[in-house]
Legacy VTK file of the C-alpha trace (Angstrom):
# vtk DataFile Version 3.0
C-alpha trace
ASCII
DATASET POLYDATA
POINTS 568 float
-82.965 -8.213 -46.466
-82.571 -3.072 -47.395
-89.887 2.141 -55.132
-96.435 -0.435 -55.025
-94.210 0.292 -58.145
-93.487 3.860 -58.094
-93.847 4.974 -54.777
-93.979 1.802 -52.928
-91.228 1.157 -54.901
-90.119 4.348 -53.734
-90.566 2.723 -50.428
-88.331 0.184 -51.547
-85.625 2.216 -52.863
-86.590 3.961 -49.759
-86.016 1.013 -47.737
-86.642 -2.567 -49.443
-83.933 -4.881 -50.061
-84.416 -7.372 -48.660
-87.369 -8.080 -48.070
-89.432 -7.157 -45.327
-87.887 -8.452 -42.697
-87.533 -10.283 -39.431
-88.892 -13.287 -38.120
-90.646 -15.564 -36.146
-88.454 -17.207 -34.741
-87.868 -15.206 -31.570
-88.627 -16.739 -27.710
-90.573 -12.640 -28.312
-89.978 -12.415 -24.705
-90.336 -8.401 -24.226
-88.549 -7.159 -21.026
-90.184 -5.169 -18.708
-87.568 -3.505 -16.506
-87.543 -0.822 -13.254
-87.633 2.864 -14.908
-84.350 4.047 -16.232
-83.591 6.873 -13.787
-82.719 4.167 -11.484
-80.892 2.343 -13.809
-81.702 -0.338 -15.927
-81.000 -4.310 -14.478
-81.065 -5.507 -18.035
-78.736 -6.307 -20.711
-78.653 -7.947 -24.348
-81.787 -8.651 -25.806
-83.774 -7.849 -22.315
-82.951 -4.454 -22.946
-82.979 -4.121 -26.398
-86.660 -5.134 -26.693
-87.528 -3.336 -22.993
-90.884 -2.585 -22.454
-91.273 1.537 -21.276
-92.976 1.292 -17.988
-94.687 4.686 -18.867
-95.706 6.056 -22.383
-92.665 6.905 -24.383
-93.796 9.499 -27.394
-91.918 9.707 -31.291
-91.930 12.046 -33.333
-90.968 11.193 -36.584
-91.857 12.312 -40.332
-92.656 9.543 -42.920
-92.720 9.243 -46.308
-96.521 7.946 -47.859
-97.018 6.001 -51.342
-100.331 8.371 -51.930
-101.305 5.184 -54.274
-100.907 2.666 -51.580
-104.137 1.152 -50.833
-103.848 -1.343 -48.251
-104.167 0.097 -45.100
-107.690 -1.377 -43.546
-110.251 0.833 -43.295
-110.167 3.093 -40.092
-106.422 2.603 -40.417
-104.133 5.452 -40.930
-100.669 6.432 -40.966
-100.448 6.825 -37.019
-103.170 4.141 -36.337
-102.434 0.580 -38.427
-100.836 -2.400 -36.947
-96.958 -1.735 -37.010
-98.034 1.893 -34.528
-100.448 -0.445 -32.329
-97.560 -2.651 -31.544
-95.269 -0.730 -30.604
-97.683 0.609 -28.497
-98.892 -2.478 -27.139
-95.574 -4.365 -26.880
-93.410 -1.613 -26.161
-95.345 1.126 -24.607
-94.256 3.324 -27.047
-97.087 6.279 -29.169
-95.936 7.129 -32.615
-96.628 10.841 -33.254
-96.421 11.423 -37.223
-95.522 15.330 -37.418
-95.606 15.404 -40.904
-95.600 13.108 -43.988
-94.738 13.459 -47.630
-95.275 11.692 -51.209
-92.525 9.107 -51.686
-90.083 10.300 -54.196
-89.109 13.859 -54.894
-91.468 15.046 -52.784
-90.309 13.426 -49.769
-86.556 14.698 -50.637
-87.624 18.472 -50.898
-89.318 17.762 -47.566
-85.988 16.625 -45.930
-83.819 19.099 -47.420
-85.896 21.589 -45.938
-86.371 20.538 -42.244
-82.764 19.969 -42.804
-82.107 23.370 -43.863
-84.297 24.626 -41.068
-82.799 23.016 -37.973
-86.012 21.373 -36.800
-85.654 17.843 -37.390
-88.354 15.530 -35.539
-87.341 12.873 -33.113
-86.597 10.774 -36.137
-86.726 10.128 -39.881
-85.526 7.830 -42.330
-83.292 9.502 -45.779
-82.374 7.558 -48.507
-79.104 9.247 -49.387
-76.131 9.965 -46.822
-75.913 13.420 -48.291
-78.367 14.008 -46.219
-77.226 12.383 -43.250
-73.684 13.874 -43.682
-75.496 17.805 -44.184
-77.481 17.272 -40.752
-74.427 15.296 -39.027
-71.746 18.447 -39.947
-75.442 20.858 -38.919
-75.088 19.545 -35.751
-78.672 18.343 -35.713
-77.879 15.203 -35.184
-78.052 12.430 -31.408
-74.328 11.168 -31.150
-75.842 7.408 -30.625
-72.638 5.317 -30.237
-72.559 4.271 -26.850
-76.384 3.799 -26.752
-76.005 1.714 -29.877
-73.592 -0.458 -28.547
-76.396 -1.396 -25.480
-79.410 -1.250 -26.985
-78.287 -3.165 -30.151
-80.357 -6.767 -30.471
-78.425 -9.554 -31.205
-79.849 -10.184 -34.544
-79.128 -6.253 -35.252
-75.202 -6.899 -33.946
-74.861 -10.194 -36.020
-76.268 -8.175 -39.004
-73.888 -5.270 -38.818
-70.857 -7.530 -38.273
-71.139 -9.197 -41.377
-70.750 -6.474 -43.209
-67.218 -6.194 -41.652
-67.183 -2.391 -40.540
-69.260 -0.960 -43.731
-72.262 -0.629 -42.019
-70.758 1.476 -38.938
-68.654 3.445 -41.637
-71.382 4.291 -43.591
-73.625 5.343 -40.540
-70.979 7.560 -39.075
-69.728 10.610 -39.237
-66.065 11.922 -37.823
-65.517 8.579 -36.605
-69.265 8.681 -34.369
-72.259 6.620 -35.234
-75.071 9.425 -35.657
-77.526 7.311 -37.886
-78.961 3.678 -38.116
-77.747 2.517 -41.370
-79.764 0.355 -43.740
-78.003 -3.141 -44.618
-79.692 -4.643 -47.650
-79.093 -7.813 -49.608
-76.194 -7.826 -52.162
-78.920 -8.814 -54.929
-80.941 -5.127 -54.679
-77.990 -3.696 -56.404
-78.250 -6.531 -59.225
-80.603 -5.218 -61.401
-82.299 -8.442 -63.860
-84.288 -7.885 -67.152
-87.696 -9.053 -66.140
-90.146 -10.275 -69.027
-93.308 -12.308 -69.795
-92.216 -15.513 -70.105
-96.224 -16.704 -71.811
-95.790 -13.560 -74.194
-92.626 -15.122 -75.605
-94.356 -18.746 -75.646
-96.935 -17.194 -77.752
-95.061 -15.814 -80.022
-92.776 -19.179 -79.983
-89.458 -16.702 -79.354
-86.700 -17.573 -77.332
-85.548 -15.715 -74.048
-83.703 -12.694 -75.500
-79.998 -12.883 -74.077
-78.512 -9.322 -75.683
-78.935 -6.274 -76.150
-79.921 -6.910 -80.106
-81.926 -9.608 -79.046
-84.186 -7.459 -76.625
-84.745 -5.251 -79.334
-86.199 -7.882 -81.563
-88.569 -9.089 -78.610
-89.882 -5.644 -77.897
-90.724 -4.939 -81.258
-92.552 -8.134 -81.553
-94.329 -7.676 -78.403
-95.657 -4.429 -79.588
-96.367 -5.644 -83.255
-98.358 -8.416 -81.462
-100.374 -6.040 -79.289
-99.796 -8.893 -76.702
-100.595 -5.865 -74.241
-103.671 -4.202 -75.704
-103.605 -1.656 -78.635
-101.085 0.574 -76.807
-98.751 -2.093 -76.382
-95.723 -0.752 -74.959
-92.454 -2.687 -75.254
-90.050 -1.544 -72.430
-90.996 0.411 -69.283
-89.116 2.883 -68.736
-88.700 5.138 -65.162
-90.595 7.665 -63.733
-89.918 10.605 -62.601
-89.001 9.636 -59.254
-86.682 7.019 -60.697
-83.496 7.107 -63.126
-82.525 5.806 -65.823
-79.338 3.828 -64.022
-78.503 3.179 -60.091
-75.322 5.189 -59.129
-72.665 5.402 -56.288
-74.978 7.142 -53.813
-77.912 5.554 -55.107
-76.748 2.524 -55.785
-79.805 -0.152 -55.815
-83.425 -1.063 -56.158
-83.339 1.049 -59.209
-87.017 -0.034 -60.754
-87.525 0.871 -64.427
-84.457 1.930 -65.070
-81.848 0.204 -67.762
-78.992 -0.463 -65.511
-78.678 -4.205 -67.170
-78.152 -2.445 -70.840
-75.355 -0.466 -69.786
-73.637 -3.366 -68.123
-74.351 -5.256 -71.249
-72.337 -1.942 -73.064
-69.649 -2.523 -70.192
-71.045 0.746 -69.063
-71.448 2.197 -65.599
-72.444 5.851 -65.413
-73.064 7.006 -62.019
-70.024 4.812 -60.409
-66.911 6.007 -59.732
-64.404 3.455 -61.625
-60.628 2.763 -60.406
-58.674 2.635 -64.041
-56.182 0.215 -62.141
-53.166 2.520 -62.563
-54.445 5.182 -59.555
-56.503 7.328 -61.299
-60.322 6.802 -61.310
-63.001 7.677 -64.410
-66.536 8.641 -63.298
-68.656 5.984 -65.119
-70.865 8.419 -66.862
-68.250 10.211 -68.926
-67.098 6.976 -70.791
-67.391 5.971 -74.271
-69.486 3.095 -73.492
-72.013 5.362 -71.368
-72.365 7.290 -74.984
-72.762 3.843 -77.127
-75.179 3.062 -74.384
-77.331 6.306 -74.610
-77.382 6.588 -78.462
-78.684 2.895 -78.625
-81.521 3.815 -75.764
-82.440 7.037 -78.059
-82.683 4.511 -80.869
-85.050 2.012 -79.319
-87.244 5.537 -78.222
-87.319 7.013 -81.266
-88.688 3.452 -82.994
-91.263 3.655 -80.245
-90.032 0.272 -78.001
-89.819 2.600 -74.802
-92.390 4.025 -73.187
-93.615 6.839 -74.787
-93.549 8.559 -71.401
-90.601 7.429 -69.209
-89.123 10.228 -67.542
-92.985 12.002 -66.889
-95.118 8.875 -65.439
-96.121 9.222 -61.832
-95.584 5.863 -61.501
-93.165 3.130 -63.314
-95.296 0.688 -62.113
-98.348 1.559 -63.783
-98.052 -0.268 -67.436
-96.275 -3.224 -65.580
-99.042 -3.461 -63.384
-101.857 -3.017 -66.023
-99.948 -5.775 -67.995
-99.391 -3.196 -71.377
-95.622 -3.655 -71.197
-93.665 -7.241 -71.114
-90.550 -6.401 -70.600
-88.745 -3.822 -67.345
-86.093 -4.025 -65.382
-84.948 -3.997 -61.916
-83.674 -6.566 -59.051
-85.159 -9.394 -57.374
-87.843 -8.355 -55.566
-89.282 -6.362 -58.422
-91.513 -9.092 -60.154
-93.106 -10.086 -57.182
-93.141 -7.652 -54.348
-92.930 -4.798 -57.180
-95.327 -5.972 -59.689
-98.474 -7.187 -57.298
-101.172 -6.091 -59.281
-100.015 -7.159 -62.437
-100.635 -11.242 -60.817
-103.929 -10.030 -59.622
-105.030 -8.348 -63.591
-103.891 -11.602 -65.003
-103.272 -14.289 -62.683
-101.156 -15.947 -65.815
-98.609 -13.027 -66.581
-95.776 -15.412 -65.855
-92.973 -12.684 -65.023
-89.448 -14.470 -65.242
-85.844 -12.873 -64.233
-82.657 -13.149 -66.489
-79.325 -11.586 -66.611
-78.214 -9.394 -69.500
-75.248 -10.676 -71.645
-72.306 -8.768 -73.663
-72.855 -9.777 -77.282
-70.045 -12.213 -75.970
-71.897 -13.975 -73.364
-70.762 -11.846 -70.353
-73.015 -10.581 -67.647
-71.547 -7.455 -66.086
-73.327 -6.074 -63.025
-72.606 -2.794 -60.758
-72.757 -3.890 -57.258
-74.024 -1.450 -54.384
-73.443 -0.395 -51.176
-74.195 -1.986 -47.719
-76.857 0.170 -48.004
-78.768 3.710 -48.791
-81.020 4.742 -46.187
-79.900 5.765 -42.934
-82.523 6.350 -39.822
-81.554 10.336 -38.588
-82.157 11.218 -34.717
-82.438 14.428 -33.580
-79.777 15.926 -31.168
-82.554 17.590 -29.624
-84.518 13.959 -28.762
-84.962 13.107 -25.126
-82.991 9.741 -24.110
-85.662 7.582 -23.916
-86.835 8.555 -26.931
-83.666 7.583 -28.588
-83.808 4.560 -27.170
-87.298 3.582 -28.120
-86.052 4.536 -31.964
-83.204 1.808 -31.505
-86.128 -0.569 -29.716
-88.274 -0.114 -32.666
-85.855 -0.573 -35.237
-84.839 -4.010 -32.971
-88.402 -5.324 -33.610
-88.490 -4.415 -36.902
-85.839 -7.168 -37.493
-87.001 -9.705 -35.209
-91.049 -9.170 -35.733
-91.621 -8.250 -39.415
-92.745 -11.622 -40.365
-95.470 -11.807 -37.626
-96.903 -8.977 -39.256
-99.977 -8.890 -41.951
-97.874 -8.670 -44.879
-100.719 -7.589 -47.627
-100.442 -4.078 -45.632
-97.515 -2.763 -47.197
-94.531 -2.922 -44.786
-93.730 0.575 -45.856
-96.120 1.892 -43.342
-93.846 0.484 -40.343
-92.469 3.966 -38.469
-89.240 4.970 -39.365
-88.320 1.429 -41.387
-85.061 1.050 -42.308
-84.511 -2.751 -43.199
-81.493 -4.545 -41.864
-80.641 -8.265 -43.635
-77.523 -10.306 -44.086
-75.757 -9.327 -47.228
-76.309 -13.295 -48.303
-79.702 -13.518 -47.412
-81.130 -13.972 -50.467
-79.471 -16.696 -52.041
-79.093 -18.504 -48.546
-82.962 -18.353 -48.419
-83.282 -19.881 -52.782
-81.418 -22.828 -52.007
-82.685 -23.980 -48.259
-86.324 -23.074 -49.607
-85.486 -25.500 -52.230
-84.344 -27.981 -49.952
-87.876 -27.928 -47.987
-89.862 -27.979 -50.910
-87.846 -31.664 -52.035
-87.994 -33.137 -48.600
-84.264 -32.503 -48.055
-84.920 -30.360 -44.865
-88.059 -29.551 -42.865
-89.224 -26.215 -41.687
-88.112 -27.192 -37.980
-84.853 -27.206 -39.227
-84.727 -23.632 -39.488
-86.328 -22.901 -36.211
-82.909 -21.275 -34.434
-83.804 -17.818 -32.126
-82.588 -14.644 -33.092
-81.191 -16.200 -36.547
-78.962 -14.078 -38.991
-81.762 -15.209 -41.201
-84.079 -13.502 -39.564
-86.771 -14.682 -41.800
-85.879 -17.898 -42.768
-88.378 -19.811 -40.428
-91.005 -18.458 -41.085
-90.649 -18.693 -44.826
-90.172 -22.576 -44.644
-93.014 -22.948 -42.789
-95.131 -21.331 -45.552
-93.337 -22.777 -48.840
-95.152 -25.751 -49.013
-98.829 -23.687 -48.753
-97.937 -21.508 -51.932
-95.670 -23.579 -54.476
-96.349 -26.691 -55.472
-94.216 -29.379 -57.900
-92.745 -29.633 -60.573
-90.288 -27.742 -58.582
-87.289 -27.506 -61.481
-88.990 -24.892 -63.987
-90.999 -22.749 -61.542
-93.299 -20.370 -63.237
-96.447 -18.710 -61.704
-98.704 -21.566 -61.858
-96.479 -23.308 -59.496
-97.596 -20.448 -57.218
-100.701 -19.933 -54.436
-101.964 -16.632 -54.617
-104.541 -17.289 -52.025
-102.303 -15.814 -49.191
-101.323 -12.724 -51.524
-98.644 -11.181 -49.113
-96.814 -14.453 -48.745
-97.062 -15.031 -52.552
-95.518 -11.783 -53.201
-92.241 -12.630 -51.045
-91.639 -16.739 -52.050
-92.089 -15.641 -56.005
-89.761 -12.640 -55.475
-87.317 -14.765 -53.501
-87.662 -18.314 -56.020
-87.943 -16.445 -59.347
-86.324 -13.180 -58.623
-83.615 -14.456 -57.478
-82.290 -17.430 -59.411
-80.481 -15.649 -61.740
-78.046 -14.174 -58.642
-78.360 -17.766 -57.044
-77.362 -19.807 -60.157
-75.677 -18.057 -62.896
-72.244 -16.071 -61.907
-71.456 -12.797 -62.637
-68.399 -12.504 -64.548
-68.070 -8.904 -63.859
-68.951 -7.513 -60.899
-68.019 -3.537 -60.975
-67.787 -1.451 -57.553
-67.553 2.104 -57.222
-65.066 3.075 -55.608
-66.108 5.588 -53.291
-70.272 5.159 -52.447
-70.027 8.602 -50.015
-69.579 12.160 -51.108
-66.305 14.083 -50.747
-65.525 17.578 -49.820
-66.299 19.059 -52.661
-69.332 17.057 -53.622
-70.852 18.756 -50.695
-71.002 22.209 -52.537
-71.058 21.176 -56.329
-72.572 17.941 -56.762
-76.170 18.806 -56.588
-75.777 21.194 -59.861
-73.347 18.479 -61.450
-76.183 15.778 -60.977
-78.893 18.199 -62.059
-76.470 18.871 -65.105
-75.743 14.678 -65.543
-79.610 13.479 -65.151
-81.042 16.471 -67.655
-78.411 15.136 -70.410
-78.721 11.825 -70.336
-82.799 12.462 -70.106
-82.796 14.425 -73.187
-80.206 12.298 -75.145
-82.728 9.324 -74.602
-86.266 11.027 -75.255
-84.644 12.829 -78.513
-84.479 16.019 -77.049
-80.800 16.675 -77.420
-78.510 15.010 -80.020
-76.050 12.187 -79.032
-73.739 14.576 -79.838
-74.484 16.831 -76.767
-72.952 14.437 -74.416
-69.314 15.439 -75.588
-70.262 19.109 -74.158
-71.523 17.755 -71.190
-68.470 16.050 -70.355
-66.776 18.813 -70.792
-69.311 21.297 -68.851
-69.409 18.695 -66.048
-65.610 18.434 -65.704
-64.709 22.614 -65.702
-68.298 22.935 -63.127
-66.023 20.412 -59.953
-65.959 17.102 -62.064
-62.122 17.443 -62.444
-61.501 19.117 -58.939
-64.135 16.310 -57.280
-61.968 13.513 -59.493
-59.072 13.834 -57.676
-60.503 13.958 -54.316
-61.574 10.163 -55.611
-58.150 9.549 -56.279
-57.344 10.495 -53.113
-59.934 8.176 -51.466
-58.635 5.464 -53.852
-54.461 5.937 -52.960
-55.701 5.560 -48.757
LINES 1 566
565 3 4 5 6 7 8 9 10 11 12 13 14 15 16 17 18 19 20 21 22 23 24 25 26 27 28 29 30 31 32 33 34 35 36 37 38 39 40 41 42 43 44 45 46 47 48 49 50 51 52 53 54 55 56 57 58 59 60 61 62 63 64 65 66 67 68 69 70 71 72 73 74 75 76 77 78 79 80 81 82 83 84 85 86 87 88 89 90 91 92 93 94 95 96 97 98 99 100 101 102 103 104 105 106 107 108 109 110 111 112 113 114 115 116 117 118 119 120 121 122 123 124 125 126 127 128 129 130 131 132 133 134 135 136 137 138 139 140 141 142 143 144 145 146 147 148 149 150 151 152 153 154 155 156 157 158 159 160 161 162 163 164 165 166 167 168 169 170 171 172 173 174 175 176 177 178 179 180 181 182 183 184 185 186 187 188 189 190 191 192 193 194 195 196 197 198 199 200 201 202 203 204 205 206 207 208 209 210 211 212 213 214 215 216 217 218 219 220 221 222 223 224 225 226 227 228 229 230 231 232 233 234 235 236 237 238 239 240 241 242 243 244 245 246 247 248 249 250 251 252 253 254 255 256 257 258 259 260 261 262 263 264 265 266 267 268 269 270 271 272 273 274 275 276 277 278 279 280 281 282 283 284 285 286 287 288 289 290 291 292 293 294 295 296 297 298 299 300 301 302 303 304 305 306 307 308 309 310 311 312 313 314 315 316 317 318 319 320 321 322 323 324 325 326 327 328 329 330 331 332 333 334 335 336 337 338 339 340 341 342 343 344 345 346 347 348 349 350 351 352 353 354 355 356 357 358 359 360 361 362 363 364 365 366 367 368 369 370 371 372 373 374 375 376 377 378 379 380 381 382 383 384 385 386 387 388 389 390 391 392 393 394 395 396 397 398 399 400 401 402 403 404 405 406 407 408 409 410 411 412 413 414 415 416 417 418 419 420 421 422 423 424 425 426 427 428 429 430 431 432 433 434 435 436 437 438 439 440 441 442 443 444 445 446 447 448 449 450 451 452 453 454 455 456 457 458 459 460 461 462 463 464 465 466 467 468 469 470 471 472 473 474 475 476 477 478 479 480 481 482 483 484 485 486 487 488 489 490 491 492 493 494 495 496 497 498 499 500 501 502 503 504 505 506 507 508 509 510 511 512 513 514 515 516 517 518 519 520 521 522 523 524 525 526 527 528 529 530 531 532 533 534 535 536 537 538 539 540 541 542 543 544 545 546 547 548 549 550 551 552 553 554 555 556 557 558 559 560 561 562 563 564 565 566 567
């Protein structure tokens, strides 16, 4: 609790984590309070869910999944439910100045307002590059002492138990100019998700390895278990990557993040050698063992034909051609919708990814990557009916129709409990046995801010044998709630019951000095490479020259700044 598959997924990148999420179990007693220019009576959670006694107006720009289709008719993207409460619970009017397509899109959009200087009252980036760019612009509202009073007590519990990252990460010269995103620890886990009643058919075992998910693609296309065109790993699109990496560093959908790992690889990540020096992760010899096996699994036609090109890395998943993709916990489930609804028996399962000797290695991510931006230029009360909103956002989401996609709330940015996850797989457990009942959970303002509400539903959409769940344990009849409860129970078992043996951090997830000026072209260099190498464009052998390209073009000069971060 921080990519409709590609752009809702986007969305997710964008924002997702975990989950969608506040809750229901708030007194929801919205303050109304005296106008501010006399100063405000209230404190604590009066004021941060105050009511505006007169119209309060946002402008914000807003990434749109253009293949999103659940808005109700006569709904738009300044007219649906999330604008219409704000409105009618806080007196505050949504203006949308300007939207853009999830993905690259949306990027090129806030790189230019960026560049121009005209930022609207608010918008929400999913990398601190940007944040840092419009921070050391100048175009950004110093919020720190408004923070610290309009803050909700879920939102201060939240940020404190990520013991200072969050504040770091949202700050800039030692001021908090953005809201950061805090996601759960498992979006940065990334699972190999596959169709459990395609491997029943073909009476094959869960594949554990790398050599073993070979063997189970091939047979899933041999068996044309997904039509004709049978495909036998997604791939990502071409608003995703083929691994998460320090900025970007979860809810990577489509990608192959849990081969590398499997490689004890970890391009994009910054990795501390443990004698002071540091290796970016994308230079190593097991990034190149990594690629040359990808190219090999492309060129015998078990990845999608077009990763790198789709629109969308949803749409085989979802049209149930592929049975086997990869990305974290909420990815079969929230991420996959429409591949339930085609065939109401594609039971999707989650497993980890093992070394050929039984290790599961994972990359683990930041507190989170998208940061809410406020323009210097924003009237007070404006700034603090961003901070109100984001405040309800946490509390409310739960209350909200669900089968709209949350992605539509203004200027989300989810905050959740690093642990919220797991905490949620094992007391949802304990409900469905009898151990607990949902009244248990029923504590205002709770870290787990959607905990409640989710125990009062588990009971409606699983039902026993509870020890093997698979998706005929599941209710679709409430779609939305469906969505969450088989993310949460089968998504996230693997985090909740198996441990990680290797958990690599980067050791820097922000951008240095230098990065500032060179990184863009070293990335551009880094993601054409490692594009071609896997689509057979460019021998394996061109990785050695990229290496050495990347570390004369800043690598070596951006290296040591690392160091530097890693010494303090």
């Amino acid at each position: 609790m921080k990519r409709t598959m590609a752009t809702m997924l986007a969305a997710f990148m964008l924002g997702l984590s975990l989950t969608a999420c506040s809750s229901s179990n708030s007194t929801n007693t919205d303050a109304q309070a005296p106008a501010e220019s006399s100063g405000p009576a209230l404190s604590g959670d009066d004021l941060a869910f105050y009511r505006f006694p007169e119209p309060v107006d946002v402008h914000i720009g807003m990434p749109v999944d253009p293949t999103d289709k659940t808005l109700p008719a006569g709904d738009s993207v300044s007219n649906n439910q999330y604008t219409r409460y704000l409105k009618e619970k806080y007196n505050i009017n949504v203006i949308v100045d300007w939207t853009a397509a999830t993905g690259n899109d949306f990027k090129q959009k806030v790189s230019l307002t960026i560049a121009s200087g005209k930022l609207p009252d608010g918008m929400v980036v999913d990398d601190r590059s940007f944040m840092t760019k419009a921070a050391s612009s100048g175009l950004l509202y110093d919020i720190t002492d408004l923070f610290q009073q309009y803050q909700s007590t879920q939102v201060k519990d939240i940020m404190e138990s990520t013991g200072g990252r969050a504040m770091d990460n949202a700050s800039y010269k030692g001021r908090m100019v953005s809201l950061p995103n805090i996601t759960v620890d498992t979006d940065g886990v990334h699972l190999l998700w596959i169709r459990k009643d395609w491997l029943d058919k073909l009476g094959l075992p869960v594949p554990k390895t790398l050599a073993d998910i070979e063997k189970t693609a091939q047979a899933f296309k041999d068996g044309k278990l997904g039509g004709a065109n049978t495909i036998g790993i997604a791939g990502p699109s071409k608003n995703t990557f083929p691994y998460a990496t320090f900025l970007t560093s979860s809810n990577n959908l489509g990608g192959f993040d849990p081969l590398f790992g499997a490689k004890d690889a970890y391009p994009g990540y910054w990795l501390d050698n443990g004698d002071g020096s540091v290796t970016y992760g994308t230079l190593t010899e097991q990034t190149k063992d990594t690629l040359a096996t990808l190219a090999d699994w492309y060129k015998k036609g078990l990845i999608d034909p077009e990763a790198g090109t789709r629109d969308n890395v949803g749409d085989p998943i979802n049209a149930n051609q592929t049975g086997i993709f990869f990305g974290p916990w909420w990815s079969g489930g929230y991420g996959n919708g429409d591949s339930f609804k085609n065939d109401p028996t594609a039971n999707w399962q989650a497993y980890p990814v093992y070394t050929d000797d039984g290790k599961w290695n994972a990359h683990m991510k930041t507190t989170g990557s998208t940061y809410t931006l406020i323009s210097k230029n924003a009237k007070p009360d404006v700034v603090k009916a961003i901070l109100i909103m984001n405040n309800a956002l946490v509390r409310d989401e739960a209350t909200f129709d669900l089968s709209v996609a949350v992605g539509w709330y203004p200027l989300r940015n989810v905050m959740a409990a690093a642990n919220e996850t797991e905490y949620e797989y094992a007391e949802l457990l304990k409900v469905l046995k009898g151990e607990t009942q949902a009244e248990d959970y029923n504590v205002p303002n709770s870290l787990y801010k959607l905990m409640y509400a989710d125990a009062k539903k588990v009971k409606d959409v699983i039902k026993p044998p509870y020890d093997e769940l698979n998706v005929s344990n599941f209710n679709t009849a409430n779609f939305g709630d469906f969505q969450r409860l088989y993310s949460l129970l089968i998504g996230d078992r693997p985090f909740s019951t198996v441990p990680i043996d290797k958990k690599v951090f980067s050791v820097t997830y922000n951008q240095t000095p230098t990065m500032e000026t060179k990184w863009a072209n070293l990335k551009k260099l880094e993601d054409e490479t490692v594009l071609k190498i896997i689509l057979g464009q460019a021998p394996i052998d061109s990785f050695d020259k990229f290496v050495k390209d990347w570390k004369a073009q800043g690598g070596d000069e951006i290296t040591a700044e690392v160091a530097e971060l890693l010494k303090k």
